[in-house]
Each structure stands twice: as structure tokens, then as C-alpha cells.
C-alpha positions in Angstrom: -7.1 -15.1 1.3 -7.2 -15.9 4.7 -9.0 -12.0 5.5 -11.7 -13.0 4.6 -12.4 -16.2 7.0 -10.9 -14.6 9.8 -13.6 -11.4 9.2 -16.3 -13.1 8.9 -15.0 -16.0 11.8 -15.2 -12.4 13.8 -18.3 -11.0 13.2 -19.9 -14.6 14.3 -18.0 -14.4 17.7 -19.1 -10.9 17.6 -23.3 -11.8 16.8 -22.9 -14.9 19.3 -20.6 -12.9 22.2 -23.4 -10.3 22.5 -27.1 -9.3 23.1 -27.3 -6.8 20.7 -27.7 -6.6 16.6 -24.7 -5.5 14.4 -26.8 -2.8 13.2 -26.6 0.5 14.3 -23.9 -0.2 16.9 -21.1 2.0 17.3 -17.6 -0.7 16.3 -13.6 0.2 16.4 -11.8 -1.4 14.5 -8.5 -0.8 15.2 -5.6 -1.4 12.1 -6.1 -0.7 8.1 -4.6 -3.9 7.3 -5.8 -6.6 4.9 -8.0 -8.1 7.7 -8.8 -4.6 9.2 -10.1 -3.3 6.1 -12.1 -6.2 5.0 -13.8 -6.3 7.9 -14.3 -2.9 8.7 -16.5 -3.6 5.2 -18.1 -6.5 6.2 -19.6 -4.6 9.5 -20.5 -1.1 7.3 -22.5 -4.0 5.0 -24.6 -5.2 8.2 -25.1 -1.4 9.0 -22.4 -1.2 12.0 -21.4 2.3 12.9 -18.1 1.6 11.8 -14.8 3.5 13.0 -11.4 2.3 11.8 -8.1 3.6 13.1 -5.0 3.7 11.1 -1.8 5.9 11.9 -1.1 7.1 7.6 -2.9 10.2 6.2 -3.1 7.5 3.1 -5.3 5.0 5.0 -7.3 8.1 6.7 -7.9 9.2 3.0 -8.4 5.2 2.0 -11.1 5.1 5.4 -12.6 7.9 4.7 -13.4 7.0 0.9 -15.5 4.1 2.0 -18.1 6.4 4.3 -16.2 5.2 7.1 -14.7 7.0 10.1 -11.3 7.3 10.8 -9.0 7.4 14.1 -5.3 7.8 14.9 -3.7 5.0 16.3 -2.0 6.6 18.7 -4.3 8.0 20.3 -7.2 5.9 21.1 -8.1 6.7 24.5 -10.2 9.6 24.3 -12.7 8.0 21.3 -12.9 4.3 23.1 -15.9 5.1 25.6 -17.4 5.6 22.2 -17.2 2.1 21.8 -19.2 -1.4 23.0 -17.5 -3.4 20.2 -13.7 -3.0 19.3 -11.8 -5.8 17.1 -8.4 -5.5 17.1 -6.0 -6.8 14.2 -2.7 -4.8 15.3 0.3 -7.5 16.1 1.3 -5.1 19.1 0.1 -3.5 22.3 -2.3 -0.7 21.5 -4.6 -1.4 24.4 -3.0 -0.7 27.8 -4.7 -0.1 31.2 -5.5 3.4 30.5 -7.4 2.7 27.4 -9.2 -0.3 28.5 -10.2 2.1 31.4 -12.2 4.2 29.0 -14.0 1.4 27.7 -17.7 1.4 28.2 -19.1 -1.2 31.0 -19.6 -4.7 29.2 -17.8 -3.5 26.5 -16.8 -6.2 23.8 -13.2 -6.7 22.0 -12.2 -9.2 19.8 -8.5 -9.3 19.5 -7.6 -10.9 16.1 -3.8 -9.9 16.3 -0.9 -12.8 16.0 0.9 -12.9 19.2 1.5 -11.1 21.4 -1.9 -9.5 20.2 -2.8 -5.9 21.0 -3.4 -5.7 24.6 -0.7 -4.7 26.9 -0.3 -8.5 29.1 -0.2 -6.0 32.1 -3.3 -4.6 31.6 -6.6 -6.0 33.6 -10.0 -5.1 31.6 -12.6 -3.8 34.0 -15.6 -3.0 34.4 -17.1 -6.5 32.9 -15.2 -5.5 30.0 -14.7 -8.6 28.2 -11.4 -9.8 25.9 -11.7 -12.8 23.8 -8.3 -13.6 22.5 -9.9 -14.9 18.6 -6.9 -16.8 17.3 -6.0 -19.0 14.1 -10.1 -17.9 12.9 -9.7 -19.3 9.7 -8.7 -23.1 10.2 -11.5 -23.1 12.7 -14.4 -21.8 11.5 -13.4 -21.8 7.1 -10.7 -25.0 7.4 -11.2 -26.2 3.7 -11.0 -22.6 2.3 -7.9 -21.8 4.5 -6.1 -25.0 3.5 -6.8 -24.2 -0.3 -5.1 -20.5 0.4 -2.1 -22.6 2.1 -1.8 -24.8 -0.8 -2.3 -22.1 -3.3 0.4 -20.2 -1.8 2.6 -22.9 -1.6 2.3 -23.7 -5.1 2.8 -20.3 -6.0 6.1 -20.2 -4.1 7.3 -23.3 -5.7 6.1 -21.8 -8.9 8.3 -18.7 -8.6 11.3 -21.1 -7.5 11.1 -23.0 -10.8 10.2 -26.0 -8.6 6.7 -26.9 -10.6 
């Protein structure tokens, strides 16, 4: 449940963080996850150029389905200049230097990843590329809906334990 706040809590930063509709513009989304697919379909519905990278022949299949494009994981670096918007939702470090390097000037990325998120600590952006670390989205910018999905889980849990 919580996907869906944290997509749309990063399209927002995304509309507010830049100078430049939705529409049209070329956006990486990097991870096929719950949140990476949810929102990769929330920025096709405002008419985003959307690219998704996964690392399965399944979610290439699963990105492809939708109308979307699909890139490997691993090897990011030569599509990213491709890019002025990238959200990341990938829990590990799939942005080093050398990919930030490639990075349009003034690019945009989002990272949306639990620590340690998906850029390499090492790694400087340059360039006036810009990284906005976008954590906890849901209690900020959805709190009521995110506490409902806590409590609903919780009584779920305690459901399934024979507790209620």
C-alpha cells in the first residue's frame, strides 16, 4: 500500500524539482519492484517517455507489456545521457561515478531506495546534476493513508498469529 504514496510523493518532487512538464520527457526508472512499477505507470499516464530497468527476462517481458521500455540493470551507463529525470527505487548502489558521469547536465534523480539508497556514497554528481535523497515519502506527503497501511498490516499479522 505504501507504492502508491511514495509514487505519487515522487512525481510531486519531480513536477516541483524541475522547469519542465512530465510530458514528453524522456524518465529512468531504475527497479521493477512494487514502487518501480507503479510508478513507472503513473509517469506513462502523464505521457513521460518512460524507460524502466530491471535485470529478469520476466520483468523485460512484464515492461515491455505495458508499452514501456526496458533496460538492464547492469548496465546503465551507456543509455543514462538519455536521461534528464531518473528515480531510483533499488536498495543498493547502481549509480557510481562513472554512471553519474553520463548523466546529462542539470540532470534530475530522485532516489527513493531504503538505505543505503542507490548511489555509490563515493560518487560526486557533476555537472549541476542534482540528487535528492526522497526518503520515508509516504508519512510525509499521504500520513493518514500510510498509517491505515501500518495498522492494516498489523492487524493482519496479529490475524494470522491467532492474536485477534
Amino acid at each position: 500500500m505504501n507504492a502508491v504514496p511514495t509514487a505519487e510523493g515522487a512525481i510531486q518532487i519531480a513536477m516541483e524539482q524541475t522547469d519542465v512538464t512530465l510530458h514528453r520527457l524522456p524518465v529512468l526508472v531504475i527497479g521493477h519492484g512494487r514502487i518501480g512499477s507503479l510508478l513507472a505507470r503513473r509517469l506513462a499516464a502523464l505521457g513521460a517517455k518512460v524507460t524502466v530497468s530491471a535485470r529478469s527476462c520476466r520483468d523485460f517481458a512484464l515492461i515491455e507489456s505495458e508499452g514501456l521500455s526496458a533496460a538492464d540493470t547492469r548496465q546503465l551507463a551507456p543509455v543514462l545521457h538519455d536521461f534528464p529525470l531518473v528515480f531510483n527505487t533499488v536498495p543498493a548502489a547502481v549509480l557510481g561515478a562513472a554512471e553519474l558521469a553520463r548523466l546529462p547536465d542539470k540532470a534530475l534523480v530522485i532516489d527513493l531506495a531504503s538505505q543505503p539508497g542507490g548511489l555509490d556514497p563515493s560518487a560526486e554528481p557533476l555537472r549541476g546534476v542534482r540528487v535528492i535523497h526522497a526518503l520515508s515519502l509516504p508519512g510525509k506527503v499521504a500520513p493518514v493513508t500510510a498509517s491505515v497501511a501500518v495498522r492494516d498490516t498489523v492487524y493482519a499479522i496479529l490475524g494470522e498469529e491467532g492474536i485477534l
